[in-house]
C-alpha positions as a Python dict, from the first residue, in 0.01 Angstrom:
ca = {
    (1, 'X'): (0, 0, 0),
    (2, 'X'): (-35, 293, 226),
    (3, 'X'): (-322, 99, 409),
    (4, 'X'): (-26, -163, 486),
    (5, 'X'): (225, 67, 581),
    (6, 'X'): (-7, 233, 805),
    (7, 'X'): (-116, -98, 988),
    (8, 'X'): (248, -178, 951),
    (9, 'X'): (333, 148, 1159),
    (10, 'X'): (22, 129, 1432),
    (11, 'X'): (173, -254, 1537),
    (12, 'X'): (514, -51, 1566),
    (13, 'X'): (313, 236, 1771),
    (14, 'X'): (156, -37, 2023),
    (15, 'X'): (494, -297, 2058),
    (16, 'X'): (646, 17, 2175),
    (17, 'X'): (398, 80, 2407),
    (18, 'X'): (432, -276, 2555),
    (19, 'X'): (845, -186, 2553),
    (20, 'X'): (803, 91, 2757),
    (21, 'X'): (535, 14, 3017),
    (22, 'X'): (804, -332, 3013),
    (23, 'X'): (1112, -119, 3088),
    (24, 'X'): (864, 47, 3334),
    (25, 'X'): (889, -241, 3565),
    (26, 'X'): (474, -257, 3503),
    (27, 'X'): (434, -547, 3298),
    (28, 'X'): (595, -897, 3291),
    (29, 'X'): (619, -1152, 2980),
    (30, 'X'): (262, -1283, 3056),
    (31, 'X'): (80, -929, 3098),
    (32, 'X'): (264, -817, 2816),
    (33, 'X'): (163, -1057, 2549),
    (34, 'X'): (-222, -1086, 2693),
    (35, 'X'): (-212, -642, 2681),
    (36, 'X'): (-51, -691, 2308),
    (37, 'X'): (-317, -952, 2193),
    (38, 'X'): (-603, -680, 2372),
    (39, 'X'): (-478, -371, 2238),
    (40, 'X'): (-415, -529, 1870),
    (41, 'X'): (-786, -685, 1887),
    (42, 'X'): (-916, -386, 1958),
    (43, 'X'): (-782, -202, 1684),
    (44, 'X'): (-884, -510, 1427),
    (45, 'X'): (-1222, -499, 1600),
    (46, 'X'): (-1270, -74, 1542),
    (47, 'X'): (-1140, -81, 1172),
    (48, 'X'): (-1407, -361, 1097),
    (49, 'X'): (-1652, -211, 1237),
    (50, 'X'): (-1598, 118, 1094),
    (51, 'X'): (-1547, -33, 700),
    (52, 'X'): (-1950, -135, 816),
}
């Protein structure tokens, strides 16, 4: 469960960061969903590789 809530809290950590670069004037609807889906693959990605 902690695993979860973890997870749970880094999708939190990186829709924020979309927020604010948003509110920054920096990113529009389009850049923001493609920079979501990057930064959320990433992460996917790393922790797979790492449970290797």
């Amino acid at each position: 469960m902690n695993k979860k809530v973890s997870k749970e809290q880094h999708v939190l950590s990186v829709m924020q960061k979309a927020f604010d670069k948003g509110q920054q004037g920096n990113m529009d609807a389009n850049k923001m969903l493609n920079w979501l889906k990057q930064e959320l693959q990433s992460e996917y990605t790393f922790q797979n590789e790492k449970a290797l």
